[in-house]
N, C-alpha and C positions, 0 to 999 in steps of 0.2 A: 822416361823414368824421372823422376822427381826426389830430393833431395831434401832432410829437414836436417836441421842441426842437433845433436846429440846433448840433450839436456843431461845439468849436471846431476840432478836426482837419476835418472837412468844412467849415468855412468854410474854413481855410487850403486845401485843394486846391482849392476851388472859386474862391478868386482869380489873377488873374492877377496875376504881378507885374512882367513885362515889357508896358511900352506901346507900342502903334504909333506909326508915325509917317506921323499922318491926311494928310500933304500929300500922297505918293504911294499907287500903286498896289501893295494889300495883298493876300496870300491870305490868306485867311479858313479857309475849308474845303476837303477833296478826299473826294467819295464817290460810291458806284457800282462801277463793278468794269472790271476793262480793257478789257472789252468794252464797253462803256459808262459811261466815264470823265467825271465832272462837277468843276468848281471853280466855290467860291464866292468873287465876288471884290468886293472894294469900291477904287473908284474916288475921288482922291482930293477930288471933289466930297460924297461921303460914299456917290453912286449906289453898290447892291447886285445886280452882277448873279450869276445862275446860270448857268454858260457849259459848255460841250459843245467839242470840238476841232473847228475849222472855224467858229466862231461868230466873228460879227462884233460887236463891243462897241465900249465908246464907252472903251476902256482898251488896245484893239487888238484885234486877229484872233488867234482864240486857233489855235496852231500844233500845240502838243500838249499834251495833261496827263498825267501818270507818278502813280504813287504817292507821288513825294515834290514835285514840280516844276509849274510850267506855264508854256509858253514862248508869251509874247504880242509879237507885231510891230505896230509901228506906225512905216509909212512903211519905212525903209533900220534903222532901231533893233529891237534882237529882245532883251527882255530875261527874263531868266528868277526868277521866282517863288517861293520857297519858303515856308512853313510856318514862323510864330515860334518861337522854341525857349522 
């Protein structure tokens, strides 16, 4: 196995410089294809879950996921999700 050094332009894309805000419900990731649309979502107990539309989670019932979106309900609240920028 071979080793290169970690150039500073790849470290700078590889950090984030915007932080979450762990108290709420974050999307993390969106992948799969619209037939089979998935979001990774973290809860803001820290739980990770991997949710599918129609999925009952402990962050809400996931209503639908899009390409840029996920819309979770919990109770009469339906709030929608995006992607950090």
């Amino acid at each position: 196995m071979s080793t290169t050094a970690t150039t500073a332009a790849t470290m700078q894309y590889a950090t984030e410089t915007v932080t979450l805000d762990l108290s709420h419900t974050q999307l993390l990731g969106l992948y799969g294809s619209m037939d089979g649309p998935h979001a990774m979502l973290r809860g803001a107990d820290g739980t990770i879950v991997m949710a599918q539309p129609k999925d009952v989670t402990p962050m809400g019932d996931v209503m639908a996921i899009t390409d840029v979106y996920v819309l979770l309900r919990d109770g009469r609240t339906i709030r929608r999700l995006t992607l950090p920028e």
